[in-house]
C-alpha beads as a LAMMPS data file, in Angstrom:
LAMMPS data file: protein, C-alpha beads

352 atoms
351 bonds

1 atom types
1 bond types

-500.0 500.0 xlo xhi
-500.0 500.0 ylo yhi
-500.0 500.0 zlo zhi

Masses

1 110.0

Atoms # bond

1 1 1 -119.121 -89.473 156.611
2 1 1 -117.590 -86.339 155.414
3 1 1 -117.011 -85.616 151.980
4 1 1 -117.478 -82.203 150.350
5 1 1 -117.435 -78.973 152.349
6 1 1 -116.678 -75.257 152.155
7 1 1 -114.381 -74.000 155.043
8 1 1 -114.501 -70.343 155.834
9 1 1 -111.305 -69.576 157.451
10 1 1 -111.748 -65.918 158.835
11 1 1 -109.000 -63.361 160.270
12 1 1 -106.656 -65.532 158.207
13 1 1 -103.090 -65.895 159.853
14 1 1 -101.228 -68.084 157.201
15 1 1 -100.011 -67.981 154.232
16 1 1 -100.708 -70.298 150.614
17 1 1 -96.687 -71.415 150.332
18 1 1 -98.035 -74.820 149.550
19 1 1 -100.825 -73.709 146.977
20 1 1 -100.433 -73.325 143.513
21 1 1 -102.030 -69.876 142.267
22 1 1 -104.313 -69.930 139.628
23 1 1 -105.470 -66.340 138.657
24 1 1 -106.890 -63.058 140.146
25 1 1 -110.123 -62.316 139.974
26 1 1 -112.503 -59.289 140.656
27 1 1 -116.437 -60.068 141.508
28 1 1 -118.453 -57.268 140.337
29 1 1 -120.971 -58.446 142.935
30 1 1 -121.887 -57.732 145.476
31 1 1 -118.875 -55.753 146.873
32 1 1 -116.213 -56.236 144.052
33 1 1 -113.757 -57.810 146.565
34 1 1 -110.773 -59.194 144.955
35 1 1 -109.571 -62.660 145.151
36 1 1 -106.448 -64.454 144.915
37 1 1 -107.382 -67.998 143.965
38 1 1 -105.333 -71.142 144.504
39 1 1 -105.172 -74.776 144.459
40 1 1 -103.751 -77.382 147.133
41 1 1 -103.153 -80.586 145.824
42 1 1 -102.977 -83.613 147.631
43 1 1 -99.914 -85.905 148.145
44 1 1 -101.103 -88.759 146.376
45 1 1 -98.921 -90.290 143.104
46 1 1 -101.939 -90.889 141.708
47 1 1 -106.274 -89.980 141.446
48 1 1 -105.091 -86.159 142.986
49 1 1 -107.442 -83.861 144.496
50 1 1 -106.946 -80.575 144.365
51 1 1 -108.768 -78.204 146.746
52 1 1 -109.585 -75.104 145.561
53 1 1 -109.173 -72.115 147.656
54 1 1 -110.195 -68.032 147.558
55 1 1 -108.555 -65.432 149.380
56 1 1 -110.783 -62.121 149.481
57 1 1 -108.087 -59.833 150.232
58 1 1 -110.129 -57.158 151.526
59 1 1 -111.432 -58.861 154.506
60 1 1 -108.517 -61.868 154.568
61 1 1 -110.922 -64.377 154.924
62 1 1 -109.925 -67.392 153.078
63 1 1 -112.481 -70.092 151.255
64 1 1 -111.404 -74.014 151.088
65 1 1 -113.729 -75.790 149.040
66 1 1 -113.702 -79.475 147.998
67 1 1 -113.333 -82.830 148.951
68 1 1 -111.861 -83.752 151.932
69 1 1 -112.640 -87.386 151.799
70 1 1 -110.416 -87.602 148.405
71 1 1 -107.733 -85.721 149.515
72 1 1 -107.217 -87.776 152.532
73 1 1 -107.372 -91.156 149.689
74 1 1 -107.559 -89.866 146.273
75 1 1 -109.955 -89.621 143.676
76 1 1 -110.487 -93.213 142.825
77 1 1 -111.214 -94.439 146.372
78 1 1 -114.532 -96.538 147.944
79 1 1 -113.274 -95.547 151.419
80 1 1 -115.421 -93.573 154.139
81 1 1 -113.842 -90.555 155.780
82 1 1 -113.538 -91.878 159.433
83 1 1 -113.662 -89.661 162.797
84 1 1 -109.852 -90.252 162.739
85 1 1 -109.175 -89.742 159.198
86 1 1 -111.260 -86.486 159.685
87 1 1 -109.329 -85.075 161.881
88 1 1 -106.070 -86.009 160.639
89 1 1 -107.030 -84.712 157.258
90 1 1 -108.146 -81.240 158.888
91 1 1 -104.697 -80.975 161.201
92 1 1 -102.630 -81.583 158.150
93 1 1 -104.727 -78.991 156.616
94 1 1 -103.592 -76.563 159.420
95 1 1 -100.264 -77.557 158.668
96 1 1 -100.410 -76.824 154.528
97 1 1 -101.828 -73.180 155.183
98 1 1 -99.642 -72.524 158.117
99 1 1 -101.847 -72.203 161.169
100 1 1 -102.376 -73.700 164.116
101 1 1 -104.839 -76.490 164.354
102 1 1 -106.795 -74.177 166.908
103 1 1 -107.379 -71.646 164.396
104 1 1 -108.951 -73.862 161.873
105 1 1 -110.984 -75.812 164.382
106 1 1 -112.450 -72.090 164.822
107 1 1 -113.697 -72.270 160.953
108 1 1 -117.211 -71.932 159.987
109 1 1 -118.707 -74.362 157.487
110 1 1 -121.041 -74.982 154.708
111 1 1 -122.143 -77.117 151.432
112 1 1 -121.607 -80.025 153.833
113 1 1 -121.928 -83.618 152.234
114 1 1 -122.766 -86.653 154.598
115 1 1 -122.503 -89.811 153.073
116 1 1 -121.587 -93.307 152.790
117 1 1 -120.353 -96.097 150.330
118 1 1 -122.466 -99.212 150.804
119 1 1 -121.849 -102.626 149.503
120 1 1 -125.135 -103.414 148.400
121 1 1 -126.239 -107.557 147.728
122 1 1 -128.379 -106.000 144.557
123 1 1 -127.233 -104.017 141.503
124 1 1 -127.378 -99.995 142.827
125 1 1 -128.655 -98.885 139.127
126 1 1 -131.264 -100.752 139.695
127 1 1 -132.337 -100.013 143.476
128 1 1 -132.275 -96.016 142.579
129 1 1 -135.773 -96.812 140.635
130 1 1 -136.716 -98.402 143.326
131 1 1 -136.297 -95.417 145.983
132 1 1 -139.212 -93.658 145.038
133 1 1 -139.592 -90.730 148.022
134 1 1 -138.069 -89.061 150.557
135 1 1 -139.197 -86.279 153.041
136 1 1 -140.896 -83.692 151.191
137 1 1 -137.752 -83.305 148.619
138 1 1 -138.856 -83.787 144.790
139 1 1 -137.262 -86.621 142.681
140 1 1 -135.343 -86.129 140.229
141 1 1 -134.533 -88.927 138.049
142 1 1 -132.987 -87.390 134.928
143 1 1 -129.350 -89.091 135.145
144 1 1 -131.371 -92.031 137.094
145 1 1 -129.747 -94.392 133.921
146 1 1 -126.441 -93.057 134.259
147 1 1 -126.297 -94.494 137.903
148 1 1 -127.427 -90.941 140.272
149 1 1 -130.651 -89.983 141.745
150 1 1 -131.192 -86.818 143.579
151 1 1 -134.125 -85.629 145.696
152 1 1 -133.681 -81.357 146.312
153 1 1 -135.604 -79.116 147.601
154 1 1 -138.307 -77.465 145.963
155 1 1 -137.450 -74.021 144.814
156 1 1 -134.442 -71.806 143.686
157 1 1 -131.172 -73.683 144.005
158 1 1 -129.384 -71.003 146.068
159 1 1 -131.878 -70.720 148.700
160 1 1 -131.102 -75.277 148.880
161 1 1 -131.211 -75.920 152.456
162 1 1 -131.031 -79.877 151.883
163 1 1 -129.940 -81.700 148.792
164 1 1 -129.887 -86.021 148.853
165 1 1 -128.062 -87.768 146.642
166 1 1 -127.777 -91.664 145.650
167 1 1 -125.859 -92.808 142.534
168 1 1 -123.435 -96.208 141.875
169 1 1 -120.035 -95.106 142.838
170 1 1 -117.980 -97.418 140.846
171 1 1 -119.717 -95.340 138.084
172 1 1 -118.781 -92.263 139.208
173 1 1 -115.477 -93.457 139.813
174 1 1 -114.747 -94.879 136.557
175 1 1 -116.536 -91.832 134.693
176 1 1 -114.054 -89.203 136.076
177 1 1 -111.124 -91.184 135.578
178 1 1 -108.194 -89.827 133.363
179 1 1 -109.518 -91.353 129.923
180 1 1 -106.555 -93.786 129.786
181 1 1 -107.661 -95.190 132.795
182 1 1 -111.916 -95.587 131.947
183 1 1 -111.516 -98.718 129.835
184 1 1 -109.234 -100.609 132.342
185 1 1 -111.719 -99.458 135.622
186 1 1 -114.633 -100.093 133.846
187 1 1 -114.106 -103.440 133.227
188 1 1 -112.672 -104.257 136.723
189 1 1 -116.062 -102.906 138.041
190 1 1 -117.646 -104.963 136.103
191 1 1 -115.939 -108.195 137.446
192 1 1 -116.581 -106.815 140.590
193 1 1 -120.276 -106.518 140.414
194 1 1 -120.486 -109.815 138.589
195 1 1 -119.143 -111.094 141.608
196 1 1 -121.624 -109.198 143.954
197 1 1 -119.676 -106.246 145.220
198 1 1 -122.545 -103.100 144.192
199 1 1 -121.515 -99.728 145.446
200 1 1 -123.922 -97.315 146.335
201 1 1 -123.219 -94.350 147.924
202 1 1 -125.859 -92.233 149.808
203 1 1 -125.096 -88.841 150.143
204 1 1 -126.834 -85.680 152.258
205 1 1 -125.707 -82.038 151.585
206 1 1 -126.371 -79.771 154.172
207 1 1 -125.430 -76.344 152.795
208 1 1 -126.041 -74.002 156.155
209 1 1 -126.091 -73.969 159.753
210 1 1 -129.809 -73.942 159.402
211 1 1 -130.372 -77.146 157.877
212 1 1 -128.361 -78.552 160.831
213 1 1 -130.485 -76.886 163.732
214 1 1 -133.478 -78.602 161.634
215 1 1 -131.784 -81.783 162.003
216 1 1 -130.606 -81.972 166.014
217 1 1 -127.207 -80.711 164.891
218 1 1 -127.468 -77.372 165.748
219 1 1 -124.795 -77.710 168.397
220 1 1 -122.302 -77.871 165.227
221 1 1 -121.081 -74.523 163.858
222 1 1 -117.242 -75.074 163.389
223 1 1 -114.870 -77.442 161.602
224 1 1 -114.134 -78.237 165.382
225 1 1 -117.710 -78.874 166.710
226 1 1 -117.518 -81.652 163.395
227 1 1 -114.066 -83.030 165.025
228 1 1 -115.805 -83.317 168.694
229 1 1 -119.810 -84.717 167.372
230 1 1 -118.393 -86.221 164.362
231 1 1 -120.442 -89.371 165.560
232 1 1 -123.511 -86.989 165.405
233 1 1 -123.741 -87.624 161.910
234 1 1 -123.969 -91.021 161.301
235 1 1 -127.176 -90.592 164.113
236 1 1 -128.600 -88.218 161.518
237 1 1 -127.277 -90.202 158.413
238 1 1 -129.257 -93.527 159.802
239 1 1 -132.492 -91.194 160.391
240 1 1 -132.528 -89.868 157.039
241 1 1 -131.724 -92.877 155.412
242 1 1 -134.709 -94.546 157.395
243 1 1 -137.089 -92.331 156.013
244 1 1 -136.750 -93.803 152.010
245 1 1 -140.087 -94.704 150.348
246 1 1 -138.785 -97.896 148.831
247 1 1 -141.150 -99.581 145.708
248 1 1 -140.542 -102.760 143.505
249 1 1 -142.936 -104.987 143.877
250 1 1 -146.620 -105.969 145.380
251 1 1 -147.701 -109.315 146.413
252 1 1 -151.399 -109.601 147.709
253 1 1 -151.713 -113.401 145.708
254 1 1 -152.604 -114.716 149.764
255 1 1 -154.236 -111.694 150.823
256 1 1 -157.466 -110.075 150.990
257 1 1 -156.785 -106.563 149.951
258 1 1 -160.036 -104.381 151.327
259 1 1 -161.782 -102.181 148.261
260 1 1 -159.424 -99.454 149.281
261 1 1 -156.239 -101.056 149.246
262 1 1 -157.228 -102.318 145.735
263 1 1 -158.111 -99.371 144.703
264 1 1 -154.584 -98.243 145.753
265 1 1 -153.157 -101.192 144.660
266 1 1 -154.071 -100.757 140.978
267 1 1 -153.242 -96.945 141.073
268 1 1 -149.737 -98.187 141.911
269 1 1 -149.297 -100.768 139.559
270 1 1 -150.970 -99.255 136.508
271 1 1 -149.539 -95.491 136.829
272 1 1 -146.451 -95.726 139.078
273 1 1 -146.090 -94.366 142.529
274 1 1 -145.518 -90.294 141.730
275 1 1 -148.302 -90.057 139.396
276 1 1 -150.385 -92.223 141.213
277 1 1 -149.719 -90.221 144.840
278 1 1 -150.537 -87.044 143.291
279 1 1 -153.878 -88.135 141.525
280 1 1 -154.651 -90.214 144.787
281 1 1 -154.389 -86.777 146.933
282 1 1 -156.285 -85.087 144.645
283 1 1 -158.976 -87.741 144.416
284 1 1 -159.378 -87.232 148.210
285 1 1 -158.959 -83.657 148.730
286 1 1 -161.236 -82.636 145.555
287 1 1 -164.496 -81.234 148.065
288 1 1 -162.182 -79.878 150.377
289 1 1 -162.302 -76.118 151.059
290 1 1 -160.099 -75.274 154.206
291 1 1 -156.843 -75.388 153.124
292 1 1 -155.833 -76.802 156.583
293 1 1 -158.424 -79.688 155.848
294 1 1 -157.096 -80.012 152.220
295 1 1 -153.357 -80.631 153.824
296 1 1 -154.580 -83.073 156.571
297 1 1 -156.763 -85.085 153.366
298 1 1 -153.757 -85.215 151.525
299 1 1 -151.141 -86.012 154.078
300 1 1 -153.867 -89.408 155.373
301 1 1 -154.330 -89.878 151.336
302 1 1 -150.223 -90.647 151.372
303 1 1 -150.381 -92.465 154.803
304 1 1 -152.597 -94.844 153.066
305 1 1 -150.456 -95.168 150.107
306 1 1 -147.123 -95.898 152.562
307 1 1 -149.266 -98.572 154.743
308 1 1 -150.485 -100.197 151.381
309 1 1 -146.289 -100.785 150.909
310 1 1 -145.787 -101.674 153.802
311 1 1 -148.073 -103.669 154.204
312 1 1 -148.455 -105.756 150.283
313 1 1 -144.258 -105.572 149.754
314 1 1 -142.667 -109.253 147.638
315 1 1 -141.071 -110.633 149.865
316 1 1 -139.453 -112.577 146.900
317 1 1 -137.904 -109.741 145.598
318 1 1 -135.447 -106.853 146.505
319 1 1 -137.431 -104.681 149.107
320 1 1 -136.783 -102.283 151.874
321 1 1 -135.857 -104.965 154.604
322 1 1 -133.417 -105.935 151.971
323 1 1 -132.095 -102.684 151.611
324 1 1 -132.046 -101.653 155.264
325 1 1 -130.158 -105.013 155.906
326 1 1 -127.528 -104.049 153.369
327 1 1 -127.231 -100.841 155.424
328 1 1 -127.262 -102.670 158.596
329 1 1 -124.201 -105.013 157.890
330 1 1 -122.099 -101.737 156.670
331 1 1 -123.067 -100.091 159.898
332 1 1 -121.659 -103.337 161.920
333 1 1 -118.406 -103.644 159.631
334 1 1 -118.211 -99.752 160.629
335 1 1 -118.373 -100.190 164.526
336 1 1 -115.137 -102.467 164.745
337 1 1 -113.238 -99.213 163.868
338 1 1 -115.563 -96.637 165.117
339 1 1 -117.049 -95.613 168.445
340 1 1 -120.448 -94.728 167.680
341 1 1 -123.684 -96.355 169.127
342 1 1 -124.186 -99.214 167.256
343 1 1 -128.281 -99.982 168.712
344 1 1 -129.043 -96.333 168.186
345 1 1 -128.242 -96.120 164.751
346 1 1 -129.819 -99.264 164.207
347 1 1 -133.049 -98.281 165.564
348 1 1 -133.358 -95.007 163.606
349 1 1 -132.286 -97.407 160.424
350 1 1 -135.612 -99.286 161.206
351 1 1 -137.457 -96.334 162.952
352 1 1 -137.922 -98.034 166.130

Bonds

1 1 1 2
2 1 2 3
3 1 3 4
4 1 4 5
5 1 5 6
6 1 6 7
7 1 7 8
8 1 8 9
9 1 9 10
10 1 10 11
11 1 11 12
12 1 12 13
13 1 13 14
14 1 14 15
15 1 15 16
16 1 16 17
17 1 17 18
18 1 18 19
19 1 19 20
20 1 20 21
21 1 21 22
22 1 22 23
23 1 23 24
24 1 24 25
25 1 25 26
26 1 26 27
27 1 27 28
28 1 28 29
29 1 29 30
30 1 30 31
31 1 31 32
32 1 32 33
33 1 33 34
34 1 34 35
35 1 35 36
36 1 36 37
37 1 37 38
38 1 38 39
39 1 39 40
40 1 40 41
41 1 41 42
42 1 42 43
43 1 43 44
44 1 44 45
45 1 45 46
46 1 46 47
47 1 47 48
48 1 48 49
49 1 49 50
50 1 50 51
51 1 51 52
52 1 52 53
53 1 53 54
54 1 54 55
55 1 55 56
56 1 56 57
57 1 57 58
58 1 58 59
59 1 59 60
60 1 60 61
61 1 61 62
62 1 62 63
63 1 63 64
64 1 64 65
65 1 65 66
66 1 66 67
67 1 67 68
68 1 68 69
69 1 69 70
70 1 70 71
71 1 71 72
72 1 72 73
73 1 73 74
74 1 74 75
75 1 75 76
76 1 76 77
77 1 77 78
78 1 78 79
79 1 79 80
80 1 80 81
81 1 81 82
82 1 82 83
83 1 83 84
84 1 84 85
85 1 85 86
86 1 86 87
87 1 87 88
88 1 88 89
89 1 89 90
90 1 90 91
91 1 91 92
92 1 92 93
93 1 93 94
94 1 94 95
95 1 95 96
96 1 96 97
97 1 97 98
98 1 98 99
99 1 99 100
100 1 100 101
101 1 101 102
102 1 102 103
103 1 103 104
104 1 104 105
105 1 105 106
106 1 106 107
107 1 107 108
108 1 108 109
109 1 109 110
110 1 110 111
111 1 111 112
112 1 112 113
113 1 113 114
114 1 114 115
115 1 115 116
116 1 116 117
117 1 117 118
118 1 118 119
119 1 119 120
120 1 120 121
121 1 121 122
122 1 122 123
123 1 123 124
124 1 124 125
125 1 125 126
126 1 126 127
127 1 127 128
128 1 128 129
129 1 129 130
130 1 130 131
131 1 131 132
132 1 132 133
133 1 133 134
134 1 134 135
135 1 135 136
136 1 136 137
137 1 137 138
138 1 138 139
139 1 139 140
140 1 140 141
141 1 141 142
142 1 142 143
143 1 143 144
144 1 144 145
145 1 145 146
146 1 146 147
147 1 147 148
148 1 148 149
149 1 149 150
150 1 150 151
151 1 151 152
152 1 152 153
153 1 153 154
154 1 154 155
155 1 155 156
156 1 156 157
157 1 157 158
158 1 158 159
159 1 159 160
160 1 160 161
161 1 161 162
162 1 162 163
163 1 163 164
164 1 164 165
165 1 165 166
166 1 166 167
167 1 167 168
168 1 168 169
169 1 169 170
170 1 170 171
171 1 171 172
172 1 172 173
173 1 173 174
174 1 174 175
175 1 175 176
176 1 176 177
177 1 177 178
178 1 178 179
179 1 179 180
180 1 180 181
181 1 181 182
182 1 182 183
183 1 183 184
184 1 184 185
185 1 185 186
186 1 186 187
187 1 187 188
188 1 188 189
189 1 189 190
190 1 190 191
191 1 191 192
192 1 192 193
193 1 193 194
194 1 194 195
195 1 195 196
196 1 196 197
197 1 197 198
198 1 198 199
199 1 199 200
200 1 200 201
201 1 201 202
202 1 202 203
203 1 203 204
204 1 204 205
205 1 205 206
206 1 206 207
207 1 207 208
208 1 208 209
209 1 209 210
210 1 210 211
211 1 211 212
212 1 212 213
213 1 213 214
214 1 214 215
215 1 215 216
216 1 216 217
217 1 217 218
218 1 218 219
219 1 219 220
220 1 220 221
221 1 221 222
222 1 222 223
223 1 223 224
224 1 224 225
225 1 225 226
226 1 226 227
227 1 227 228
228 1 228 229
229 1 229 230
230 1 230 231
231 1 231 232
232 1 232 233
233 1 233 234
234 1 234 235
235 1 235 236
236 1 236 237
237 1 237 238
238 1 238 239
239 1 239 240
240 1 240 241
241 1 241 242
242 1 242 243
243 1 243 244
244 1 244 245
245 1 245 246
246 1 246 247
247 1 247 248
248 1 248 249
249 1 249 250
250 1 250 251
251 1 251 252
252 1 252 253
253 1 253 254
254 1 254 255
255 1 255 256
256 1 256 257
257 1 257 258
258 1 258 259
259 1 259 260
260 1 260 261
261 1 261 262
262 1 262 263
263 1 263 264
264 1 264 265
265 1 265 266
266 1 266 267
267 1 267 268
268 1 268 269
269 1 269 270
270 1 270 271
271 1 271 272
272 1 272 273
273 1 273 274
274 1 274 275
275 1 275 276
276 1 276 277
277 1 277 278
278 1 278 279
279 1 279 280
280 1 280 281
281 1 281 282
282 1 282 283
283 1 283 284
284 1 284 285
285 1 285 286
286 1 286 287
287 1 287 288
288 1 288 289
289 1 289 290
290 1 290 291
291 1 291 292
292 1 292 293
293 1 293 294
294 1 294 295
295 1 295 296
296 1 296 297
297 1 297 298
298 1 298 299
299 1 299 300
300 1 300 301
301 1 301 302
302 1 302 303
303 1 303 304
304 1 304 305
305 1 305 306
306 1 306 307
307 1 307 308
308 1 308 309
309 1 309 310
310 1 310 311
311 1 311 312
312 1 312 313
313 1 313 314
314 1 314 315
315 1 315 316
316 1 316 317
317 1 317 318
318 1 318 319
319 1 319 320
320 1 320 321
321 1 321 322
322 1 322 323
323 1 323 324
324 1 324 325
325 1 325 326
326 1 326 327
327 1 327 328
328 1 328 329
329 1 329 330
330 1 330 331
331 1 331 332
332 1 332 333
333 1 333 334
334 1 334 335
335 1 335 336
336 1 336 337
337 1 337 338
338 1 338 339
339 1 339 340
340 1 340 341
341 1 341 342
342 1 342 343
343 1 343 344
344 1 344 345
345 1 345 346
346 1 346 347
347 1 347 348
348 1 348 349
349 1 349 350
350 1 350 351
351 1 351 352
């Protein structure tokens, strides 16, 4: 589940014996603290991860930022970071900055990614087009043919409470390889999606304590509340991941579509879903005043768009019961190692 994070070690009692300095640097802003920075490498012979690391002298609070899932593997890995794993990987921490595992259980946390690698049955470059909402996040599609699609939060990237991320891993993996190693992985992940092995990884980056009170998580503050609820997060992974708007196809050929759900229908078909929710909403909302009654238009305008999905899906082609199955059969691999509940996170998979 873990991946990414930013540990915030305060009152710091070690020392960086195992870290290899990099420079000094002075911030002008805001309080022109100055930093020691540093790098901790992992142990691996090869893929290494290096953390990177800020001491602000001034205040001897100490920054660890990076991720932990490849420093417990390395960087060319399709493993999960376990509850075990986690905590080994944040005791031998401890160990490489000389403190006691109490003291960095007592860190504060943020820029925390959530995610999973998923063998998918269909190629993941071609279910990210198919994922066409989430939540209230906006798409972003730019690198969507390069294997990632994100959905962030509307507004100024700093102020980010909740960032989603999907993107083919072998991809990623092969992409920041060493360039003598590209060619080789490349073609391996090639033979391995030829025969049927698609990676996807789904990915949630909560960056403050905030976004994890929104999400019935605000009982974790510290790298040790993570260690003790770790299971927590796959309940909120399988929520999240339950709420994906999934499009590919229609079938009404047996139906009898009513004059609205044609209507809808042909929106969907001829113009896509984004542009065709936003003209559909304001279609409907167009004589509303009240901006309380222009919300409540809008928000039944995209029900009716979501119940048309549900409702007209192929059931031919890849769709969301597909998708959630895929999900479903990672979630059951996952259970023979870990103790989490198994029928809850099914049922917020399929939002029973």
């Amino acid at each position: 589940m873990i991946d990414s994070i930013k540990i915030t070690l305060k009152d710091f009692s070690g020392n960086f014996d195992n870290c290899r300095e990099t420079s000094e640097e002075v911030f002008e802003h805001p309080d022109k603290k100055e930093y020691g920075n540093y790098r901790l490498a992992n142990k691996t012979k090869f893929d290494k991860h290096s953390l990177k690391v800020a001491h602000a002298k001034g205040t001897n609070t100490v920054n660890i930022v990076g991720s932990l899932r490849k420093r417990a593997y390395h960087k060319a890995t399709f493993n999960d970071l376990t509850k075990d794993k986690f905590e080994q990987t944040i005791r031998n921490l401890a160990k490489d900055f000389n403190i006691s595992y109490e003291e960095i259980r007592k860190a504060e946390f943020t820029q925390c990614e959530i995610g999973a690698n998923i063998n998918m049955s269909y190629p993941a470059k071609e279910i990210l087009h198919m994922v066409v909402a989430y939540s209230s996040l906006k798409r972003d599609d730019k690198c969507i043919d390069q294997g990632t699609l994100y959905f962030k939060t509307k507004g100024k990237q700093k102020n980010e409470n909740k960032r989603v991320k999907l993107y083919a891993k072998d991809i990623e993996i092969a992409k920041n390889s060493h360039w003598k190693k590209r060619e080789r992985r490349d073609e391996a992940f090639a033979r391995m999606r030829k025969c049927g092995n698609n990676m996807l990884r789904i990915e949630f980056t909560l960056n403050f304590h905030s976004s994890f009170q929104s999400h019935q998580m605000g009982h974790i503050e510290t790298i040790g509340d993570l260690i003790d609820n770790y299971y927590d997060l796959y309940e909120f992974w399988t929520r999240e991941v339950g709420k994906f708007v999934f499009y590919n196809q229609l079938d009404y050929s047996n139906a009898k579509p009513t004059t609205k759900d044609k209507y809808i229908i042909a929106g969907l078909e001829q113009l896509g879903f984004e542009c065709f929710v936003e003209e559909y909403r304001d279609l409907r909302s167009q004589d509303k005043k009240e901006p309380k009654d222009i919300k409540s238009v809008r928000s039944k305008a995209y029900t009716s768009i979501l119940k048309v999905l549900d409702k007209y899906y192929d059931r031919h082609s890849y769709n969301i019961n597909d998708f959630k199955k895929d999900i479903e059969k990672f979630l059951i691999r996952k259970s023979r190692s870990e103790s989490f509940n198994l029928p809850l996170l099914r049922g917020n998979l399929w939002n029973n």
